[in-house]
SELUM-55463 format. One line per field, with one value per residue (C-alpha): residue number from 1; x, y, z. Coordinates in steps of 0.05 Angstrom, whole numbers, m for minus. Example, Ala and Ser with C-alpha at 12.3 -4.5 7.8 and 13.67 -1.06 7.14 Angstrom:
resi <- c(1, 2);
x <- c(246, 273);
y <- c(m90, m21);
z <- c(156, 143);
***
This chain:
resi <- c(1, 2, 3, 4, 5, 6, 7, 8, 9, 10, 11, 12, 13, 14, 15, 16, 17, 18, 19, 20, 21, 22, 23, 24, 25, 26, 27, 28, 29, 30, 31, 32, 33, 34, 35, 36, 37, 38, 39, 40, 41, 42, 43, 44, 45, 46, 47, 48, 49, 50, 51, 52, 53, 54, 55, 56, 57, 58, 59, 60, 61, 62, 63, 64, 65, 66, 67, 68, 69, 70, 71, 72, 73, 74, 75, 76, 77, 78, 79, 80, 81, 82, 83, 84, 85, 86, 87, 88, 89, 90, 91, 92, 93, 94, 95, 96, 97, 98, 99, 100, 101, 102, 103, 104, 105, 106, 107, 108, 109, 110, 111, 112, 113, 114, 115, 116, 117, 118, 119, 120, 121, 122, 123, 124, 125, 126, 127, 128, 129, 130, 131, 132, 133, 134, 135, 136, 137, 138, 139, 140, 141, 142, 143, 144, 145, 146, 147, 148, 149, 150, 151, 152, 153, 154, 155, 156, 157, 158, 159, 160, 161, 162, 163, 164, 165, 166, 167, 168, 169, 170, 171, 172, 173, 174, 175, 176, 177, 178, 179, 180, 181, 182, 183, 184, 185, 186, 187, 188, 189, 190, 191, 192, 193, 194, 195, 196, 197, 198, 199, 200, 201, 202, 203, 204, 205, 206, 207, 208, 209, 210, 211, 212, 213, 214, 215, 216, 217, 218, 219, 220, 221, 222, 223, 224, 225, 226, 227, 228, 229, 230, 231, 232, 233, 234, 235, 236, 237, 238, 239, 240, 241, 242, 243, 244, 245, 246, 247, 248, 249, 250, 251, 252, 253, 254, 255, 256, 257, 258, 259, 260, 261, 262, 263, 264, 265, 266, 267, 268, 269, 270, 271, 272, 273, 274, 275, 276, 277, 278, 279, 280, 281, 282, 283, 284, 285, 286, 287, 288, 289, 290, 291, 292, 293, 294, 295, 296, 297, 298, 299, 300, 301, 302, 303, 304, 305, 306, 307, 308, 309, 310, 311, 312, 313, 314, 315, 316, 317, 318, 319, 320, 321, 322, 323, 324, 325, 326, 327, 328, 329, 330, 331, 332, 333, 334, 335, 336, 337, 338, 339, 340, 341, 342, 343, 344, 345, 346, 347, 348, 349, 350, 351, 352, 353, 354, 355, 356, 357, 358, 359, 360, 361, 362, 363, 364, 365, 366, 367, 368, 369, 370, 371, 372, 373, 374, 375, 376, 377, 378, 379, 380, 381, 382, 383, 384, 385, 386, 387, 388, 389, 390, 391, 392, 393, 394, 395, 396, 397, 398, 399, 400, 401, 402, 403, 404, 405, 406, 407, 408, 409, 410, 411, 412, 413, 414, 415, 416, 417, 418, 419, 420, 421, 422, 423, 424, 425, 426, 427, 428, 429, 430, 431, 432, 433, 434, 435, 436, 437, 438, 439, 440, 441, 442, 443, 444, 445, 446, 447, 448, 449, 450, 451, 452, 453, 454, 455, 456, 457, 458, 459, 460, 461, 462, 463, 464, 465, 466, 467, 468, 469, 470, 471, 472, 473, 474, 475, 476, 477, 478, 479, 480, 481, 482, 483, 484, 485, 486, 487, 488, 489, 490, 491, 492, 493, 494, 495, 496, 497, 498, 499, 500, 501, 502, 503, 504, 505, 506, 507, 508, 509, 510, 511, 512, 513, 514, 515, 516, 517, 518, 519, 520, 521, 522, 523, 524, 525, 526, 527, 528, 529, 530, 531, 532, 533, 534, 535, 536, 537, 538, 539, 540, 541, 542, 543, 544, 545, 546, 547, 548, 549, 550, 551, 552, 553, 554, 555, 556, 557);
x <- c(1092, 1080, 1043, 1062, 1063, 1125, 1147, 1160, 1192, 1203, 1267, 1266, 1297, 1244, 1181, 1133, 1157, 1172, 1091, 1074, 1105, 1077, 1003, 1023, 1049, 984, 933, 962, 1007, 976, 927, 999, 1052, 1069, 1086, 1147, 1184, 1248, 1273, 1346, 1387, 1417, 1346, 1317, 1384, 1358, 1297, 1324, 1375, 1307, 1277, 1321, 1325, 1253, 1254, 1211, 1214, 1234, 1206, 1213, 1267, 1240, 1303, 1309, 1374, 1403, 1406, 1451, 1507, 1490, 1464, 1410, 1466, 1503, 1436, 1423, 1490, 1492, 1421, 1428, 1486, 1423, 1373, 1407, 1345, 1308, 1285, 1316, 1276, 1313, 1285, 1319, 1315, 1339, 1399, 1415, 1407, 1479, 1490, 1421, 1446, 1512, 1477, 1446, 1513, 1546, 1485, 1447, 1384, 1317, 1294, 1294, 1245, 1246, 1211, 1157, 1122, 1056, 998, 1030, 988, 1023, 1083, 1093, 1050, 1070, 1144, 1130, 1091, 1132, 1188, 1144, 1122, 1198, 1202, 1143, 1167, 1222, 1193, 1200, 1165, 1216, 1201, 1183, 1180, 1220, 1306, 1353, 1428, 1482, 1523, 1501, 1524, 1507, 1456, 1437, 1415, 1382, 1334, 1320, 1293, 1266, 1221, 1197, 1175, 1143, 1098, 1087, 1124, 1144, 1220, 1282, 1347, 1411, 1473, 1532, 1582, 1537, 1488, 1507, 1438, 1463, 1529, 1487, 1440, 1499, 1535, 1470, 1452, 1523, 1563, 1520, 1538, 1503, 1452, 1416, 1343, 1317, 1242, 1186, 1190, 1264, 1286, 1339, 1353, 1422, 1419, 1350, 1319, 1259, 1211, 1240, 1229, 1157, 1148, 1172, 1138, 1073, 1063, 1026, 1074, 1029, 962, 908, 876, 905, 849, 817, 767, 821, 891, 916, 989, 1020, 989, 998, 938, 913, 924, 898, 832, 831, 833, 782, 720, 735, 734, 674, 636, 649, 709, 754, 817, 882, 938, 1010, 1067, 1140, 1167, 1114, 1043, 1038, 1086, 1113, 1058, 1074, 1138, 1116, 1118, 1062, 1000, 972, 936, 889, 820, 780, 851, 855, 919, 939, 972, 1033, 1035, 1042, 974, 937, 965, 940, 882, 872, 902, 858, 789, 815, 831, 756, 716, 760, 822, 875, 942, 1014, 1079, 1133, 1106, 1139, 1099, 1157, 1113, 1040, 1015, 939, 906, 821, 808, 854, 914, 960, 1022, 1070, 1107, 1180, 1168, 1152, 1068, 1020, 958, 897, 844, 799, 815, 882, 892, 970, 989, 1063, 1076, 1143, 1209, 1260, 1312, 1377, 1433, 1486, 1547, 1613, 1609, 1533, 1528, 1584, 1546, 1475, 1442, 1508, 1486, 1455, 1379, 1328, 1268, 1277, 1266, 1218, 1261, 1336, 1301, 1327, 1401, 1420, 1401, 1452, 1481, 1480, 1445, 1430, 1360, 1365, 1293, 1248, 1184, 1133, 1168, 1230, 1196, 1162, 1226, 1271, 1222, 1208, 1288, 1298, 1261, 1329, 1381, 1424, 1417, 1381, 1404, 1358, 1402, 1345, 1376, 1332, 1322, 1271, 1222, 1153, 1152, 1155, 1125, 1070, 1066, 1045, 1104, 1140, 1124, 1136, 1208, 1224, 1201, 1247, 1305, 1354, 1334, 1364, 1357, 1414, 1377, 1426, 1462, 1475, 1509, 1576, 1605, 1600, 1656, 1675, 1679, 1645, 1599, 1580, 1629, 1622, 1599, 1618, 1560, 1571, 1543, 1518, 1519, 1590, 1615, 1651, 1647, 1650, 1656, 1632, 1615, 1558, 1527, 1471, 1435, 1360, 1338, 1273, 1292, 1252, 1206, 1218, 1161, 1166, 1149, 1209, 1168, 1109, 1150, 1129, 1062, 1025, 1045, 1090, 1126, 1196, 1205, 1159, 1090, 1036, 997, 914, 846, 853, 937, 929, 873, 918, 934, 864, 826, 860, 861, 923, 957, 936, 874, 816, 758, 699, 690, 754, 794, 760, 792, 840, 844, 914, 934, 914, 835, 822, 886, 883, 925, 926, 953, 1025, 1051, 998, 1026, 1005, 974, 967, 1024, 982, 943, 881, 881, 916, 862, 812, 836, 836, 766, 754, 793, 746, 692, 725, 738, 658, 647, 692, 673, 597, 615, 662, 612, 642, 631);
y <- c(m454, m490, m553, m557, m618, m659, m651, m690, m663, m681, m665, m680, m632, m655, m611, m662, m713, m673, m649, m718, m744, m678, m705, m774, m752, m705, m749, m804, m754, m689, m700, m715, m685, m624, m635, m595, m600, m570, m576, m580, m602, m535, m516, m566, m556, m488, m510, m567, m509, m463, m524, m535, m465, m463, m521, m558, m646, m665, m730, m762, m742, m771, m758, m761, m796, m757, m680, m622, m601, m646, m718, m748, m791, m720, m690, m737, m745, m671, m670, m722, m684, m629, m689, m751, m790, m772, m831, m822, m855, m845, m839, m886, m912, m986, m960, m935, m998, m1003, m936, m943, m1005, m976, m921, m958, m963, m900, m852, m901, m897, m927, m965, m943, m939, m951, m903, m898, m926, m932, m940, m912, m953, m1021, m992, m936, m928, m989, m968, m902, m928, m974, m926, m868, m921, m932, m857, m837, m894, m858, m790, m737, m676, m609, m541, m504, m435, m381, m394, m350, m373, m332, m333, m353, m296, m241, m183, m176, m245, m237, m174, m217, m278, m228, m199, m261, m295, m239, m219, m297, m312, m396, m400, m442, m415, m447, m442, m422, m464, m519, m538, m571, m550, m471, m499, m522, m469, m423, m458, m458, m382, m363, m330, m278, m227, m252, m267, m295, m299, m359, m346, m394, m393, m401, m340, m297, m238, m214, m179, m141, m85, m103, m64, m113, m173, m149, m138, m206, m248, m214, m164, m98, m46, 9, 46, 31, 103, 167, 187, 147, 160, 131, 121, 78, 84, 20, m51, m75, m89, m27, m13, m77, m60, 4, m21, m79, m31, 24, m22, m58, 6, 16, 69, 58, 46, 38, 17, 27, m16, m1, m78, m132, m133, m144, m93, m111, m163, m199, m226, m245, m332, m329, m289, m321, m267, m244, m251, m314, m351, m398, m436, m370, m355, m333, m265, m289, m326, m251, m222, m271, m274, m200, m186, m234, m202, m130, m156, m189, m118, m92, m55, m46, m63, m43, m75, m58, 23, 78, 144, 198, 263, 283, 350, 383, 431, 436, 387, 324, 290, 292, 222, 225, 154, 127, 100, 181, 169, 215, 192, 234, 217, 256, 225, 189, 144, 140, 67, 66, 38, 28, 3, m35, 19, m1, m28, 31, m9, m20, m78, m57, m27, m80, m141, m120, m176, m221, m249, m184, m180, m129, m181, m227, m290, m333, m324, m337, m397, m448, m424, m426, m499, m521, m464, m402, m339, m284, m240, m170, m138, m151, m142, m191, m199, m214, m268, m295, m291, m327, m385, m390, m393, m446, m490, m500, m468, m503, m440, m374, m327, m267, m202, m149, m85, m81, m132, m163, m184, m183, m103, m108, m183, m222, m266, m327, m315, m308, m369, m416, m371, m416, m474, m477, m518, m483, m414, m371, m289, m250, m193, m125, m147, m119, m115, m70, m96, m151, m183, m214, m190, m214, m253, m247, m295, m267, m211, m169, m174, m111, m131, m80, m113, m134, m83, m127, m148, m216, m242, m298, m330, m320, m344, m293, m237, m212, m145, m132, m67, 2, 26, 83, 116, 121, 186, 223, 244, 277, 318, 390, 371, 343, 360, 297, 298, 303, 225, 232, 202, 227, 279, 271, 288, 312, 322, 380, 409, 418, 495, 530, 487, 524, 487, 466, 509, 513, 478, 508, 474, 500, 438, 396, 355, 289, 229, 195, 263, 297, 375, 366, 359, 289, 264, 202, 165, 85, 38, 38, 107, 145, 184, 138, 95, 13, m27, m91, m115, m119, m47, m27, m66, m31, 44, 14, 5, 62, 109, 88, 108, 179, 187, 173, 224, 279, 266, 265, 338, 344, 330, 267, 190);
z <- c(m551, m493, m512, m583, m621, m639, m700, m763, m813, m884, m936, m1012, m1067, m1110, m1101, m1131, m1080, m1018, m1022, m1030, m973, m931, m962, m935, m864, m850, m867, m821, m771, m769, m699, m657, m693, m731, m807, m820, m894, m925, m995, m982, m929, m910, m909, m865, m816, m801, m786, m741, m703, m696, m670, m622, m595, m576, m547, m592, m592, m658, m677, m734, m801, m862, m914, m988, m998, m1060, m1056, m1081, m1033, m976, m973, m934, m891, m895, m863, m806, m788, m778, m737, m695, m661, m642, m630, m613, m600, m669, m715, m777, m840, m914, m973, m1036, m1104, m1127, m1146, m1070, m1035, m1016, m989, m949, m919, m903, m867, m828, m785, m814, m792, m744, m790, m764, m831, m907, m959, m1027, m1076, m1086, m1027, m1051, m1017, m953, m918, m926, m947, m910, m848, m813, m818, m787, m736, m711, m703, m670, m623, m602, m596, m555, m513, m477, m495, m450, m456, m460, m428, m478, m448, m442, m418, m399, m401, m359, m297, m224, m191, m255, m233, m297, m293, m232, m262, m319, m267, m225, m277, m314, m237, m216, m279, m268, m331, m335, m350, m345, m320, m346, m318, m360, m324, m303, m354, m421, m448, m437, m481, m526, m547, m539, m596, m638, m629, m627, m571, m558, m495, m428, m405, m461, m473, m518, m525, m542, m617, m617, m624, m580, m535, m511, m449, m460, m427, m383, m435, m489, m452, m431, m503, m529, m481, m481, m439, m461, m460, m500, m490, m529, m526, m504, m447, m395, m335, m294, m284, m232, m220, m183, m178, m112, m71, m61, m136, m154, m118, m147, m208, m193, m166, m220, m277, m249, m236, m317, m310, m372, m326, m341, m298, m299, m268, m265, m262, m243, m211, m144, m110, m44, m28, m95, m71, m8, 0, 49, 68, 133, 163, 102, 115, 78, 61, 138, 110, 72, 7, m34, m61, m129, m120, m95, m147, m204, m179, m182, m240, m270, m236, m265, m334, m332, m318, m374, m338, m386, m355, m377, m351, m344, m355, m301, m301, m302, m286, m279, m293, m282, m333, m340, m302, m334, m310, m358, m343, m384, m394, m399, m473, m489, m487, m448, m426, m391, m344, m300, m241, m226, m164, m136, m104, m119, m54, m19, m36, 12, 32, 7, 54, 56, 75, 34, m25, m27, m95, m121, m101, m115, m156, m145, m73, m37, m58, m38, m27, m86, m27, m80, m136, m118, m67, m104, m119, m41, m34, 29, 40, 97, 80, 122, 121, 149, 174, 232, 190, 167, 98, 131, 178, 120, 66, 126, 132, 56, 51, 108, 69, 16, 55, 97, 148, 155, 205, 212, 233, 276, 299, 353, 416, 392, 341, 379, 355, 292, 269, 281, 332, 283, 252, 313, 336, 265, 267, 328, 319, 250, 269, 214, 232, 287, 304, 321, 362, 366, 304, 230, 177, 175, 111, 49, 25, m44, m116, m170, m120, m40, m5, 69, 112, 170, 233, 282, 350, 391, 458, 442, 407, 366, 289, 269, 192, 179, 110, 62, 1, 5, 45, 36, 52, 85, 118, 122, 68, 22, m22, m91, m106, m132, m198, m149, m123, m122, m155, m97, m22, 8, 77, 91, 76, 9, 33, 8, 47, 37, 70, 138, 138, 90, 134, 199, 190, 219, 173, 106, 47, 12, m27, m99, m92, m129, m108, m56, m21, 20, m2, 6, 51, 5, m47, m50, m55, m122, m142, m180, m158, m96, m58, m30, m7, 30, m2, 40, 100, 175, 127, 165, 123, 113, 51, 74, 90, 25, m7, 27, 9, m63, m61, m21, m69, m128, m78, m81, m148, m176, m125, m162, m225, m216, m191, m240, m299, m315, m311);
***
């Protein structure tokens, strides 16, 4: 709906006359505005509360004076309380010239008109311009995307923002306590359990699923066919690229993506170090960019989609889905990546979502304007999250276990860390406890050299610790180590040169090829593979290099 037209719209109980003013209104009306009409006023009060939910601009009432059940004065009376700044125009006969004139200060009506008004274009026209004039004079366009009403410190709330900025989805958040407009639609859709989704066209969600939400605002959540040449599972860079070459190469691909494009990378704020980007950028910019190139050479993408098991028979690939769909390829190419280990402290679990965050720095930015937050990690993320953050907060503290960043972080980075005047490092420190209960309010900093713990307060902490595969649904089907990485290539050659167990083939496993024939790995969930994007990027491409390889062998593609 973004971009829609104002609308007009037009009530009369009379058919013959409510058409003929909808002729009228079009043939003057119809290139700015959208002609709406209604034949009562209950009628057109729905329309006005639907209206108003999407968050459409209502222009212009133009109101038959005597109806059934309600009134014209009745009617506007009634919608000016949704849109106080419509212009209101009634309809009349001779004999209604007193109660048009006493509407003028009972319902604050623009102007009436006598019936009939013909020709609109001296009697008519020139009324209605003069009062759309006033109106597009203070004008301001509405957001007109999707809004989602609920509590600051809700993690429900925070899965629902979450999703929608990351799949690069334009929305609004409204603050149940704060923001009349969250009142507002709240009284018009009806206390529905939080959060609430209001969606483009008006209507609502109450605390959706993110497969509902991906459903209502677009996304494709379903295959289109049941077999492909190949299956990508995981679309951050080096899934991305996987999906990129295949497609190109004219491999029916599809991909598959648990929550939003983009993976790690995705939520970074800043990519300085990628090669052909001098003054860098965001991970939400990468990832548009190449979801965009996949969608182009035909890759068939479906968020959010997890693939819950995988199993191998004549030579297919069998990925079975969490709606309760298989699919099949050939050749399937794994690029889950990593996750950020979760902080295992007390108040963890309690305050997930409600002030702790795992990543998240882009989307909860704006929420910890003047105020201290704390980021835990010595990584690039973390460096990157911390000065993304210091840009609203009033501080960042950055909590490393170790001594000291140069490790673990770029030196760039490094260097922009201190020269931020709001952002400090606590080297030898983390976190021992959070504190609060239906929101973070402080934590509890264990110092190592000290050997002391210190709370202070807190209106937020980021995690950017550790990385931990997601592979939990591999397990037992392809070899993984004892943290879950996937073995491929040369690892499952280390015994004498024997092949992996199971495997059925003559020839080795090739570089990026699992235990399993037809099945590869890229990207961050490899075992010793390099954790940047350009690399991850690289075994994408590299992957797709793999898998034409197999199937030409294979008979296939």
């Amino acid at each position: 709906m973004t971009g829609a037209k104002p609308v007009i719209v037009a009530v009369d109980d009379d058919a013959s006359v409510l058409a003929a003013v909808a002729r009228d209104l079009r043939r003057r009306y119809a290139g700015d505005y959208e002609i709406a009409r209604a034949a009562s006023g209950g009628e057109a009060l729905a329309a006005i509360e639907q209206l108003k939910l999407a968050g459409r601009a209502l222009a212009l009432m133009v109101v038959d004076q005597r109806m059934p059940e309600m009134t014209g004065v009745e009617l506007i009376k009634r919608a000016i309380a949704i849109y106080p700044e419509v212009k209101r125009v009634l309809l009349t006969a001779y004999a209604d010239t007193d109660a048009a004139i006493s509407a003028i200060n009972e319902a604050r009506i623009d102007h009436y008109l006598m019936k009939p008004w013909h020709p609109p274009e001296e009697r008519l026209y020139p009324v209605l311009d003069d009062v759309l004039d006033d109106w597009r004079a203070t004008y301001q366009p509405t957001f007109e995307g999707v809004r989602i009403i609920g509590h600051r410190w809700s993690a429900d709330g925070h899965r629902l923002r979450d999703f929608l900025a990351r799949n690069l989805i334009p929305y609004r958040w409204l603050d149940v306590e704060t923001d009349p407009e969250a009142t507002e639609l709240r009284s018009i859709a009806g206390e529905l359990p939080l959060p609430m989704v209001v969606l483009s066209d008006g209507s609502t969600l109450s605390a959706p699923s993110l497969t509902e939400l991906g459903e209502k605002v677009g996304l494709h959540t379903s295959p289109v066919s049941k077999t492909y040449d190949l299956i990508v599972v995981g679309t951050g860079p080096a899934g991305l690229a996987s999906a990129v070459y295949g497609a190109s190469e004219g491999l029916r691909t599809l991909l598959l993506e648990r929550e939003a494009p983009g993976g790690q990378a995705g939520t970074s704020s800043s990519i300085e170090n990628y090669l052909g980007f001098p003054v860098g950028l965001s991970g939400a910019d990468l990832t548009r960019r190449a979801v965009a190139q996949a969608r182009r050479f035909g890759a068939e993408i479906l968020t959010p989609m997890e693939a819950v098991k995988v199993e191998s028979a004549d030579g297919y690939h069998l990925v079975s889905l969490s709606n309760g769909e298989t699919v099949a390829s050939q050749a399937l190419i794994i690029a889950t990546g990593v996750s950020y280990r979760l902080l295992e402290v007390p108040g963890a679990d309690r305050l997930a979502g409600a002030g702790l965050y795992y990543g998240a720095a882009i989307t909860e930015a704006l929420g910890v304007k003047d105020q201290d937050v704390f980021v835990v990690g010595a990584g690039n993320s973390a460096g990157q999250a911390a000065l993304y953050l210091a840009r609203y907060a009033q501080s960042v503290t950055m909590l490393v276990r170790g001594q000291s960043l140069a490790d673990s972080m770029s030196r760039y980075l490094i260097e922009r860390i201190e020269q931020t005047p709001n952002l400090s490092v606590r080297t030898g420190a983390a976190i021992a406890e959070l504190h609060g209960n239906d929101r973070l309010e402080a934590v509890s900093i264990a110092d190592a050299v000290s050997n002391t713990i210190e709370r202070v307060a807190a209106s937020a902490v980021f995690v950017f610790i550790g990385a931990a595969p997601r592979t939990d649904w591999l397990t037992g089907k392809v070899q993984l180590d004892a943290k879950g990485f996937i073995l491929s290539g040369p690892d499952l050659m280390r015994e004498a040169g024997r092949k992996p167990d199971g495997w059925t083939l003559a020839r080795e496993p090739f570089w990026l090829e699992t235990s399993v024939p037809g099945i590869f790995v890229a990207g961050d969930v490899r075992l010793q593979s390099t954790k940047r994007v350009a690399s991850a990027v690289g075994e994408g491409a590299m992957a797709v290099a793999f898998v034409h390889q197999h199937l030409k062998a294979a008979g296939g593609s």
